[in-house]
C-alpha positions as a printed Julia matrix, in Angstrom:
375×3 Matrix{Float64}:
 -132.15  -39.03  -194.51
 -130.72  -39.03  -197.97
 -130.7   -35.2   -198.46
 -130.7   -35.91  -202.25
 -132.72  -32.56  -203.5
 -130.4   -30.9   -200.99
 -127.63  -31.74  -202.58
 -128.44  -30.79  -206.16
 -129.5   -27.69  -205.25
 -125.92  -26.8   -204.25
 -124.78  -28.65  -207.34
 -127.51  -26.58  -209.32
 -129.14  -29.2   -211.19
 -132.81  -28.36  -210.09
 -134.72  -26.73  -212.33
 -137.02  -23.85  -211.39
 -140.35  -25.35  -211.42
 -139.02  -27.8   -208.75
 -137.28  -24.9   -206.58
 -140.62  -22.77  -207.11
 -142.41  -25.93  -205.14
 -140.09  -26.46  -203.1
 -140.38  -22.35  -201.79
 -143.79  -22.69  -200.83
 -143.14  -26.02  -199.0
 -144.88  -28.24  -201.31
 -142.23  -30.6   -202.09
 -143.13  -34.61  -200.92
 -140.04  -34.42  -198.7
 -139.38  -34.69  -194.88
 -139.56  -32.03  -192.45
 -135.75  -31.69  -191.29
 -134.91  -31.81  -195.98
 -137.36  -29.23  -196.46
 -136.21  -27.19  -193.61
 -132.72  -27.27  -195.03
 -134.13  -26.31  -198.51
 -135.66  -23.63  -197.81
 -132.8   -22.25  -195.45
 -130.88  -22.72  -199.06
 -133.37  -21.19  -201.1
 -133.78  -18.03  -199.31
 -130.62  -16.82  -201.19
 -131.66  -18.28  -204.8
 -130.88  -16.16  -207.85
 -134.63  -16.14  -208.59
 -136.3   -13.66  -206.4
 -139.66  -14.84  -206.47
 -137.96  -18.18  -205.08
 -135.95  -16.56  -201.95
 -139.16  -14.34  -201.45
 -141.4   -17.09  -201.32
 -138.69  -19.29  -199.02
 -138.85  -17.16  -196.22
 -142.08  -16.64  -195.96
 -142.46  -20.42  -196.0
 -139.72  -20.47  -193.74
 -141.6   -18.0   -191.49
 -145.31  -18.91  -191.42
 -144.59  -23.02  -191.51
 -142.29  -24.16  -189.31
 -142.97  -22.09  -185.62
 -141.11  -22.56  -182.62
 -142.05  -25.62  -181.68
 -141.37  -27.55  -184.78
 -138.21  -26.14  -185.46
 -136.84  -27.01  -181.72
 -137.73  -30.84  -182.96
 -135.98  -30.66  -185.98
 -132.39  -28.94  -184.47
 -132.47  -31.52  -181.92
 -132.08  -34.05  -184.64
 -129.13  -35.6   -185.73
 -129.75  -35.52  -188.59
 -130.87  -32.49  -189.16
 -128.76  -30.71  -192.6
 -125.39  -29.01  -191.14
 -127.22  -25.94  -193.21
 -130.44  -25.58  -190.91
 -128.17  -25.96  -187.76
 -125.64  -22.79  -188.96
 -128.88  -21.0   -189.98
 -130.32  -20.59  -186.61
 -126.9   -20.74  -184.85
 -126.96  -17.06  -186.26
 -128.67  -14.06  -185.28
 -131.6   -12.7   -185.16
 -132.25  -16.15  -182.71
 -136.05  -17.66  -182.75
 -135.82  -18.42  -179.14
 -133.7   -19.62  -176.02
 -135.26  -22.77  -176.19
 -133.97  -23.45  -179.89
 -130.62  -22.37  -179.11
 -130.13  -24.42  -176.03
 -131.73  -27.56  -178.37
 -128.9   -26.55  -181.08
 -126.33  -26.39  -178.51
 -127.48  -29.61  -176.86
 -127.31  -31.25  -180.76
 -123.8   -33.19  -180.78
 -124.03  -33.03  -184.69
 -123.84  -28.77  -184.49
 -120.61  -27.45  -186.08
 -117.96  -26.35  -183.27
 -117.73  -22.88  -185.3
 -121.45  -22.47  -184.77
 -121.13  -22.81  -181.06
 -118.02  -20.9   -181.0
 -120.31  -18.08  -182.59
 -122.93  -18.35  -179.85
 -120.8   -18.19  -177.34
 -119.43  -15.39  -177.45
 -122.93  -13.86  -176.87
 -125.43  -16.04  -175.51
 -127.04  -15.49  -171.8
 -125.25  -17.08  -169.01
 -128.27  -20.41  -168.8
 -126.99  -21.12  -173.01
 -123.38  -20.94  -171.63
 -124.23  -23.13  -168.49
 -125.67  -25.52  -171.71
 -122.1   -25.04  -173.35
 -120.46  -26.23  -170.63
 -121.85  -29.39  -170.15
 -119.99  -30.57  -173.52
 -116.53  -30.84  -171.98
 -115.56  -33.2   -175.13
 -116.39  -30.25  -177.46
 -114.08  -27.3   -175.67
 -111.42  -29.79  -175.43
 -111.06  -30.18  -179.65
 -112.21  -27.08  -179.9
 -110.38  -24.66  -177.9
 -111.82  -21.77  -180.04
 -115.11  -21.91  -178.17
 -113.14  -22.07  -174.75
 -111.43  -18.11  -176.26
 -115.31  -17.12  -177.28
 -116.98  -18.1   -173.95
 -114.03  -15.99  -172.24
 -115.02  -12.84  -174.41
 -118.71  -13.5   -173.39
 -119.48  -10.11  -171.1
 -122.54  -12.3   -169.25
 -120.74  -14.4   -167.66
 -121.57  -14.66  -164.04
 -118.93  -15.25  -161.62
 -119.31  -18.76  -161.06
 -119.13  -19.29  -164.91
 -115.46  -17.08  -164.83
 -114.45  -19.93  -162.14
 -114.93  -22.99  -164.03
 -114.18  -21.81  -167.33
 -110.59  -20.36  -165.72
 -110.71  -23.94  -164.09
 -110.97  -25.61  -167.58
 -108.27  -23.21  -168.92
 -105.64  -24.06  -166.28
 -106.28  -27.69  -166.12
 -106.44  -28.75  -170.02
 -104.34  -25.87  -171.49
 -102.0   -23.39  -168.76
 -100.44  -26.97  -167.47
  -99.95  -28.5   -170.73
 -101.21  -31.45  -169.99
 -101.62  -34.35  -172.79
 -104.37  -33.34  -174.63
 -107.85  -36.01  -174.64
 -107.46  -37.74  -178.59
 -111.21  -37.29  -180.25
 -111.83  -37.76  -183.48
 -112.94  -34.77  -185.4
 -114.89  -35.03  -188.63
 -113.53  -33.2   -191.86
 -115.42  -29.81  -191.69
 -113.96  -29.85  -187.52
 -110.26  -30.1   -189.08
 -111.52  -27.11  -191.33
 -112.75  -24.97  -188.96
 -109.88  -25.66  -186.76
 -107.66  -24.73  -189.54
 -109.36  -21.33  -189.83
 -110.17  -20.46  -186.66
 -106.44  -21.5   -184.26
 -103.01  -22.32  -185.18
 -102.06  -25.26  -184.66
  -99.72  -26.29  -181.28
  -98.21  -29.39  -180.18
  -99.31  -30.37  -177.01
  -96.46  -31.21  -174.1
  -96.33  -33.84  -171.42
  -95.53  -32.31  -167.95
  -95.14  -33.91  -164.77
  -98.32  -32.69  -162.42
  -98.12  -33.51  -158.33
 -102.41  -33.31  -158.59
 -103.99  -36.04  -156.69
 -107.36  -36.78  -156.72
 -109.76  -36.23  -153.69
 -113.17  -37.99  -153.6
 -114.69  -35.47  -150.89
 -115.08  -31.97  -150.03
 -114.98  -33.13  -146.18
 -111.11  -34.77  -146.44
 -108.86  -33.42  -144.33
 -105.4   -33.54  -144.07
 -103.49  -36.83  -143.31
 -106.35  -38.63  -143.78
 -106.02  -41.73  -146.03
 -108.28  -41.02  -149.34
 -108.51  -44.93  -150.85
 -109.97  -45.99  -147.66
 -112.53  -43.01  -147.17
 -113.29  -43.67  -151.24
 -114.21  -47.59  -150.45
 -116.45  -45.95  -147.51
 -118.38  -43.32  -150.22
 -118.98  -46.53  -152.04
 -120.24  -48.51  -149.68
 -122.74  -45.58  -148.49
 -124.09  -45.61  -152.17
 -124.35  -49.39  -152.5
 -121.33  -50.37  -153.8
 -120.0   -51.92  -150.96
 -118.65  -55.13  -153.66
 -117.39  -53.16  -155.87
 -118.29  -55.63  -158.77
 -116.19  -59.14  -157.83
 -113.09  -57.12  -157.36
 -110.51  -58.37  -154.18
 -109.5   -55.74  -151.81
 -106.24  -55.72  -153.17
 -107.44  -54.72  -157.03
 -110.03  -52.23  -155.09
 -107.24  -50.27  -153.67
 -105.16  -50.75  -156.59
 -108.02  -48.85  -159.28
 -108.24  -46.31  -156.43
 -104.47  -45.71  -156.0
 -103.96  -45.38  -159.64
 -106.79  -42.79  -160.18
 -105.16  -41.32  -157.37
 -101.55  -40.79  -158.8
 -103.28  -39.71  -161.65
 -102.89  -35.8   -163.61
 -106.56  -33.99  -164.12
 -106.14  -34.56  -167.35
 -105.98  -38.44  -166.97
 -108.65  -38.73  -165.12
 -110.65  -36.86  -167.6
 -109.47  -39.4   -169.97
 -110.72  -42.18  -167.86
 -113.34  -40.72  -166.83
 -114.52  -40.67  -170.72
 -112.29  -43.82  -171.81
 -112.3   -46.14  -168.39
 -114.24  -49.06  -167.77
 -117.46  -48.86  -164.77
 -115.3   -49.34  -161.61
 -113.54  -46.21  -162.2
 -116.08  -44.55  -163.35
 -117.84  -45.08  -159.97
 -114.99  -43.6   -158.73
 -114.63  -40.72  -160.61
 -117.83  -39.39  -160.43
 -117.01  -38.67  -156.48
 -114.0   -36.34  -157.74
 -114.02  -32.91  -156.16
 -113.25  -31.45  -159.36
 -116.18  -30.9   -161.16
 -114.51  -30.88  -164.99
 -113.6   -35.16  -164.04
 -116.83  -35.91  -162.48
 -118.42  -34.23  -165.38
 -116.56  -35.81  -167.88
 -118.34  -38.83  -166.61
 -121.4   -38.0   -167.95
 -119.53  -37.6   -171.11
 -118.78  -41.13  -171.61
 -120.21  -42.88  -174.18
 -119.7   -46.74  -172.34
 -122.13  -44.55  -169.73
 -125.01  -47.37  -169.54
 -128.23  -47.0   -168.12
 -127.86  -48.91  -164.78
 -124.84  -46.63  -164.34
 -127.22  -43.53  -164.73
 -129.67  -44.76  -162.32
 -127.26  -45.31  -159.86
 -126.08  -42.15  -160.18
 -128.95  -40.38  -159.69
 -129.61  -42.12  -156.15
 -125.77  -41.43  -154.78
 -125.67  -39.27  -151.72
 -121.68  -38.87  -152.31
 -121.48  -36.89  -155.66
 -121.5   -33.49  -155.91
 -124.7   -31.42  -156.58
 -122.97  -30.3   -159.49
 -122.94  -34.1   -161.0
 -126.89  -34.36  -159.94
 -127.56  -31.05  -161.98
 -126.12  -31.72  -164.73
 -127.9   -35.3   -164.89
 -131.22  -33.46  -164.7
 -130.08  -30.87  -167.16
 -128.99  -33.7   -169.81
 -132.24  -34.87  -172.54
 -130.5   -38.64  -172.66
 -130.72  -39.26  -169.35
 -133.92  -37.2   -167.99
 -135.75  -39.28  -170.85
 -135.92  -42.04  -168.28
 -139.03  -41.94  -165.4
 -136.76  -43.89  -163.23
 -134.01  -40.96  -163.2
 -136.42  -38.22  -163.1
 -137.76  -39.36  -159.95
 -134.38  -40.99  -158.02
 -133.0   -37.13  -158.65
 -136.31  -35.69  -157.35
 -136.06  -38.4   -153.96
 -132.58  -37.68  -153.97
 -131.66  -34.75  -151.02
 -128.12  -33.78  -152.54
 -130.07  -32.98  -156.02
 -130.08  -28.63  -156.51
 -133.38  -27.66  -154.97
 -133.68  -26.13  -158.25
 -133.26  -29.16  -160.26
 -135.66  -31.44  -158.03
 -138.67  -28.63  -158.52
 -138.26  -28.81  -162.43
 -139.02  -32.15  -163.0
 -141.71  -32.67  -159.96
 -143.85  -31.94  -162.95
 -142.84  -35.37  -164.28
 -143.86  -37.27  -161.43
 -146.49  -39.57  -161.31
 -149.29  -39.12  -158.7
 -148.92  -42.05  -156.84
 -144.91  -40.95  -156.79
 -145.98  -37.67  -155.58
 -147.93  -39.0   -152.29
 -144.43  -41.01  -151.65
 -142.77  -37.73  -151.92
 -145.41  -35.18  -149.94
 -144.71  -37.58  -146.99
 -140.85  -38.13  -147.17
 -139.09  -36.13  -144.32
 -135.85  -36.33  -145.86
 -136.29  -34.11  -148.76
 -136.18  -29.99  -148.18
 -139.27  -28.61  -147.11
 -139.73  -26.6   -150.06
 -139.74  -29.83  -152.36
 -141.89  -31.65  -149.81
 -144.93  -28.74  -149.6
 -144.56  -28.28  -153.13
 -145.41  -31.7   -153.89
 -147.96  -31.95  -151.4
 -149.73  -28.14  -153.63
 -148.91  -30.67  -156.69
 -150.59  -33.37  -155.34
 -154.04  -31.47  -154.36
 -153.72  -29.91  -157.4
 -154.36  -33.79  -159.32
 -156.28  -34.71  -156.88
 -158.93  -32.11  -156.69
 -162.63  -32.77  -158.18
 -162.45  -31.43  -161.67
 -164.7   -28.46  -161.37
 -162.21  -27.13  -158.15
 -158.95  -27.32  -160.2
């Protein structure tokens, strides 16, 4: 999207016949350009134009629409600020704007300093963003709705990534970023200290216990008994490494690594590594689909897969986390919705799911199935 009349509008080289059409939403342009001109035009010098804008603005573009649009990425930087600010439309748009990778890190910085605790949850997931951004780390900390699990990881995040000092994850940052970081946090050099953190792949290791072996066990149980073509010998080499490794370099592997360790990093016990998984852009889709079937990940790594647009966008993911009985109970009932009906007999019979998930597809099922004039 070229965003030409966009652009001379903030250059002021459109005359005011063309802004007077463009205010009542007439313009032959696309919905996400319009969007963004009349966001600009609701402050124009004429004030038959800024009237006219937001009523456009208003009686157009509803809910719905405008959910579809800030999902975009392409959507104008303006429209994204716009309803970054209060008085919000609703919680759906804000968790598609804070979902949108292309929303300024001040805008989310803004939000979350206020926002309920399921937009900060949303927040969260985007461990990429609160590392370059450690401004919206200081506004999720001022939040006052934070619930007390959300004070535990975000004190987690703060110890790991900035109380330790540990080398700081390189990601690019585009020009307005570097602006806004500017602005918003002076600017400190990042030191290298020595960290004696070792990685655990379970929440059921005990002491003395000898973690590469027990990891080549989780993988086997998930199918991974192979591991690729590796030997033994390069097996327990990956897994010795990770091992030896600082939190902070396994989140870099975790985002940076190639697929064996990420296999093995999505078992970590700490949640902000296995998360960072999910963060990875070499994250294929076989790799999500496997996922989504392990019995050895935490339920935190199954939630946030069913929590994530990308990946629930698949049928094959939506119903491996619904089969799968370490997936949140919570999770699995969201998308049973999704599930296709001859998926849904598969799961009304299936003993090894909770009950709750099994009766409520079997009410889900009868529901479909019923003669049209019972339903």
């Amino acid at each position: 999207m070229s965003n030409g009349i966009l652009v001379k509008l903030k250059e002021g080289q459109v005359p005011l016949g063309v802004r007077q059409a463009a205010a009542r939403g007439v313009l032959p342009v696309g919905q996400e350009e319009l969007l963004g001109i009349l966001v600009f035009l609701q402050n124009d010098a004429d004030p038959e134009v800024s009237k006219n804008a937001r009523e456009t603005l208003g009686n157009e573009f509803n809910d719905d629409l405008v959910k579809t649009i800030v999902e975009s990425s392409s959507t104008p930087i303006e429209v994204l600020e716009y309803f970054g600010r209060p008085p919000y439309r609703s919680n759906q748009i804000l968790e598609s704007l804070i979902q949108n990778k292309a929303t300024p890190d001040s805008t989310i910085a803004l939000l979350a300093a206020n926002v309920e605790p399921s937009q900060i949850e949303v927040i969260l997931i985007n461990l990429m963003r609160l590392l370059r951004s450690p401004f919206v780390l200081e506004a999720l900390e001022r939040n006052p709705n934070q619930t007390p699990d959300i004070k535990r990881r975000l004190r987690e995040i703060r110890e790991e990534f900035f109380e330790k000092r540990n080398n700081f994850i390189p990601i690019h940052r585009t020009k307005a970023e570097e602006r806004d970081l500017s602005k918003m946090q002076e600017s400190a050099e990042a030191e290298v200290a020595e960290s004696t953190s070792l990685v655990v792949f379970s929440e059921e290791i005990k002491e003395g216990e000898d973690v590469a072996s027990l990891t080549l066990d989780s993988l086997a149980d998930d199918g991974f008994g192979s591991f690729e073509n590796m030997g033994e010998e390069e097996r327990l080499s990956t897994i010795q490494k990770i091992a030896r490794m600082t939190v902070a370099e396994r989140v870099q592997t975790a985002l940076k690594g190639n697929r064996e360790e990420r296999i093995i990093l999505i078992r970590d016990a700490n949640r902000i590594v296995s998360s960072a998984v999910l963060e990875s852009p070499k994250l294929t889709d076989s790799e999500v689909e496997a996922i989504a079937i392990m019995k050895n990940v935490s339920e935190e790594v199954l939630r946030l897969l069913g929590t994530k647009r990308e990946f629930v966008k698949k049928y094959t993911v939506v119903h491996s986390l619904v089969k799968n009985p370490r997936a949140p109970i919570g999770t699995s009932l969201t998308l049973l919705n999704r599930i296709l009906t001859n998926d849904l007999r598969g799961l009304a019979r299936n003993k090894n799911i909770p009950e709750v998930l099994r009766k409520a597809a079997q009410r889900q099922l009868q529901i479909r199935t019923a003669p049209k004039e019972n339903r």
